[in-house]
C-alpha atoms as a printed R data frame, in Angstrom:
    type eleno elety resid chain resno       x      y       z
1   ATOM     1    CA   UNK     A     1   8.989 -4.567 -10.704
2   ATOM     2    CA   UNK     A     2   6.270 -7.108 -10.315
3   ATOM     3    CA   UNK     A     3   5.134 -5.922  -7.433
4   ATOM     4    CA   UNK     A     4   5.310 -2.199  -8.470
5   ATOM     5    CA   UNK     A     5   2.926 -3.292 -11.118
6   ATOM     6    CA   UNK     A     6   0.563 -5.163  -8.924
7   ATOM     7    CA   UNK     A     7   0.140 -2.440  -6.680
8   ATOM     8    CA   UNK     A     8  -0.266  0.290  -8.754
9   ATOM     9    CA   UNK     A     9  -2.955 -1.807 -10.589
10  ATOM    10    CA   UNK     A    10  -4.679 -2.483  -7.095
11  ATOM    11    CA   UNK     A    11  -4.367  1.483  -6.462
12  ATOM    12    CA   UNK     A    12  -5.602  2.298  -9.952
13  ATOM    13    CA   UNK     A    13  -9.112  0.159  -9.055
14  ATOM    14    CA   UNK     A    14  -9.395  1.935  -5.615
15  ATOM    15    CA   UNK     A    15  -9.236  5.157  -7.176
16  ATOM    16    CA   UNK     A    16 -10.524  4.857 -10.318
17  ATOM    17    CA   UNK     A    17  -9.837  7.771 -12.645
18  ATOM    18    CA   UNK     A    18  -9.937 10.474 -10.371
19  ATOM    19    CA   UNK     A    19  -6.589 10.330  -9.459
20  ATOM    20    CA   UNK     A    20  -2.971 10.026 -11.960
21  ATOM    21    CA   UNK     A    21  -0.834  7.690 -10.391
22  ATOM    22    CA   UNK     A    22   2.992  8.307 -10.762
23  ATOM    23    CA   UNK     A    23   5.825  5.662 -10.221
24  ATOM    24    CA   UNK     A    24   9.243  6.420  -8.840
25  ATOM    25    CA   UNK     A    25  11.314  3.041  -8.667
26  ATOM    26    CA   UNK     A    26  13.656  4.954  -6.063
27  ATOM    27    CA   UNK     A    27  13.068  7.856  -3.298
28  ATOM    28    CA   UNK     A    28  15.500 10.030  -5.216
29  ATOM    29    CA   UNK     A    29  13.366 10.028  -8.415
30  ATOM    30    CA   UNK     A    30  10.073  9.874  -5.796
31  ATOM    31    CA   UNK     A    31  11.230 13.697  -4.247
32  ATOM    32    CA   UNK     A    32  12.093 14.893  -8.015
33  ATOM    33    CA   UNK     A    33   8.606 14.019  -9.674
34  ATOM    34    CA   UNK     A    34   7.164 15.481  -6.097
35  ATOM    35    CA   UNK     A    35   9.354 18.905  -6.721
36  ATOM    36    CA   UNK     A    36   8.285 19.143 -10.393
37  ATOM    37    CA   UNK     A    37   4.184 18.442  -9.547
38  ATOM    38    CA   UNK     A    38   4.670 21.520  -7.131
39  ATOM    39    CA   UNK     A    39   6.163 23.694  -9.368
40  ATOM    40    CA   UNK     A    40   3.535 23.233 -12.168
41  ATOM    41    CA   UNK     A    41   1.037 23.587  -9.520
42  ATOM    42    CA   UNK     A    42  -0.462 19.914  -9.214
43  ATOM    43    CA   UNK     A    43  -1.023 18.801  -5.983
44  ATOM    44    CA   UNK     A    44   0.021 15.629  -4.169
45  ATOM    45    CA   UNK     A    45  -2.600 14.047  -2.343
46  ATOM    46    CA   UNK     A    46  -1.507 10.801  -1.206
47  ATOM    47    CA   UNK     A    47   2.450  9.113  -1.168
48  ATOM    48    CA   UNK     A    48   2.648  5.726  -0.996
49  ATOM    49    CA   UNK     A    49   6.377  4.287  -0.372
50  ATOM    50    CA   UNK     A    50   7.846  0.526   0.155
51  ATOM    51    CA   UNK     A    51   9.900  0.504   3.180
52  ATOM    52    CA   UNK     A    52  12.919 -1.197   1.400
53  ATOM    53    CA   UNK     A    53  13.389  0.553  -2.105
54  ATOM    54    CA   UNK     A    54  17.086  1.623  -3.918
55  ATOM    55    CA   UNK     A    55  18.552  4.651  -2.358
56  ATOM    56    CA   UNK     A    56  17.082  5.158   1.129
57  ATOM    57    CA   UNK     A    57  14.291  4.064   2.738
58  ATOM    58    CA   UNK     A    58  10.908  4.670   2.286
59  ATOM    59    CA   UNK     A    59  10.054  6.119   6.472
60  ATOM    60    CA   UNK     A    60  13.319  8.520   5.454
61  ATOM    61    CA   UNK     A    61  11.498  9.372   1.832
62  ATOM    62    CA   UNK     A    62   8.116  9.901   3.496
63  ATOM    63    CA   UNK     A    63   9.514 12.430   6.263
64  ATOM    64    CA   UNK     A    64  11.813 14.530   3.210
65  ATOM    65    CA   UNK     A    65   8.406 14.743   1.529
66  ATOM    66    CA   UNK     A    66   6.658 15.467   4.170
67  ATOM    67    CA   UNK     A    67   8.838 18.625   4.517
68  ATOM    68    CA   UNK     A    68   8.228 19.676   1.194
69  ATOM    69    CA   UNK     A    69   4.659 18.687   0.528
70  ATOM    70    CA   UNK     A    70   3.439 18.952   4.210
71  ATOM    71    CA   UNK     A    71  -0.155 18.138   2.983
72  ATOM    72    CA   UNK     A    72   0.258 15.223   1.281
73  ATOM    73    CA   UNK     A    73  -0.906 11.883   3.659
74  ATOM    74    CA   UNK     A    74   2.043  9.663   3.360
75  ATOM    75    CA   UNK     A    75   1.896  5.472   3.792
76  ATOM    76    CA   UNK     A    76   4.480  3.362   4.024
77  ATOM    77    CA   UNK     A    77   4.224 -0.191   2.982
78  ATOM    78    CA   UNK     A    78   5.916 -2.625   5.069
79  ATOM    79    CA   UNK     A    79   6.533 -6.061   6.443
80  ATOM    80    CA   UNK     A    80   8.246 -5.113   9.524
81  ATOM    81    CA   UNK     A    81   5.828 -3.553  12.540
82  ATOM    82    CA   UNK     A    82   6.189  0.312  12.778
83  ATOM    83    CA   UNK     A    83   7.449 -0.469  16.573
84  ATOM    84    CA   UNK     A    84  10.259 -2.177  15.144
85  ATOM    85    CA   UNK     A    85  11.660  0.124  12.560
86  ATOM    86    CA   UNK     A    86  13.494  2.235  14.704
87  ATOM    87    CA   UNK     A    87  11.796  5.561  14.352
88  ATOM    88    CA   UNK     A    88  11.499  7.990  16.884
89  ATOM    89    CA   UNK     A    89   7.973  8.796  17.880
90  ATOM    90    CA   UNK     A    90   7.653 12.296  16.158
91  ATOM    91    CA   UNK     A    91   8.404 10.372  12.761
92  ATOM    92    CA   UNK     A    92   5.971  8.266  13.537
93  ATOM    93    CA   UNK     A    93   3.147 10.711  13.309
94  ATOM    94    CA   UNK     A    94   4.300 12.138  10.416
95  ATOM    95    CA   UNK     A    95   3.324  8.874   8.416
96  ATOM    96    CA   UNK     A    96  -0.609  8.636   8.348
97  ATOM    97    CA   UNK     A    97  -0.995  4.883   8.021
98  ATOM    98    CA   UNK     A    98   1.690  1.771   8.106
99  ATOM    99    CA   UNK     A    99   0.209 -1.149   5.819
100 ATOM   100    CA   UNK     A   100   1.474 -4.581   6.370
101 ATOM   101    CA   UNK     A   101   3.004 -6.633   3.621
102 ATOM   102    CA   UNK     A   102   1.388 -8.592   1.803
103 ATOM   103    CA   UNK     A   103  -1.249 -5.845   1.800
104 ATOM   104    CA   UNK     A   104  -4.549 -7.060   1.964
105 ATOM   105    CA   UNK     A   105  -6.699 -5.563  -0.271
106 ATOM   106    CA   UNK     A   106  -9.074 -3.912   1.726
107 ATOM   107    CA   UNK     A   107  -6.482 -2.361   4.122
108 ATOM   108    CA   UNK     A   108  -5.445 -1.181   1.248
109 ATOM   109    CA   UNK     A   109  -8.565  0.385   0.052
110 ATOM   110    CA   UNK     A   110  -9.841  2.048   2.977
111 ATOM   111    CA   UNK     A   111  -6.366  2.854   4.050
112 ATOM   112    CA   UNK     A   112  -5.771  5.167   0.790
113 ATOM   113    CA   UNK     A   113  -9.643  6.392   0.786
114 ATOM   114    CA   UNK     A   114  -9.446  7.655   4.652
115 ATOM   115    CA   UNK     A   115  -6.190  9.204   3.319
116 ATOM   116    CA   UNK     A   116  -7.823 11.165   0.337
117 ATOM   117    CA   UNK     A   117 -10.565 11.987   2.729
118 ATOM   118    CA   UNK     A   118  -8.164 13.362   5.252
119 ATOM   119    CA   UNK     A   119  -6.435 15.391   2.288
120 ATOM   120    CA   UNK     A   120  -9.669 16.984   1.105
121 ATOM   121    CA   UNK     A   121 -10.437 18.556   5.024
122 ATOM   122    CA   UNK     A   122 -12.800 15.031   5.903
């Protein structure tokens, strides 16, 4: 929970108070805040998942959302290479950016800004 709280603090300073930041402590509760954001009409910019979390994993979390929220950038935190998790190479596109853990800070930062950017047509 720690490091939930760490990171979500990091992401609040990146994006300041344009954005509302929502927690989901497992992908099951992840897809169901998702599901209710897109039925009140609030859109879901950016998706940021651990790669080990309670339930499934965060690349399988990132491609269900993907097919429900096909706009939103998705980025998967992790301390294993993307070469060695396994996925075939179509999943692997469908995730915008892999961030190494411990995240530096500034990955971090431009990683989520170049995702917002993406989202918003730059």
């Amino acid at each position: 929970m720690i490091i939930l709280s760490t990171l979500t603090q990091e992401i609040q300073q990146i994006v300041g108070r344009n954005f509302d930041i929502e927690i989901a402590e497992s992908g099951d509760e992840a897809i169901e805040l998702i599901l209710e954001f897109l039925e009140d009409g609030i859109r879901v910019p950016v998706v940021i998942s651990d790669f080990m979390m309670p339930g499934m994993n965060g690349d399988q979390l990132l491609l269900k959302i993907k097919k429900i929220s096909p706009n939103s950038i998705c980025i998967l935190l992790t301390g294993m290479d993307k070469c060695d998790l396994g996925l075939p190479p179509e999943d692997i596109d469908k995730i915008f950016e892999f961030v190494a853990k411990p995240w530096d800070h500034h990955v971090l930062d431009n990683t989520i800004k170049e995702a917002i950017n993406l989202y918003n047509g730059g």
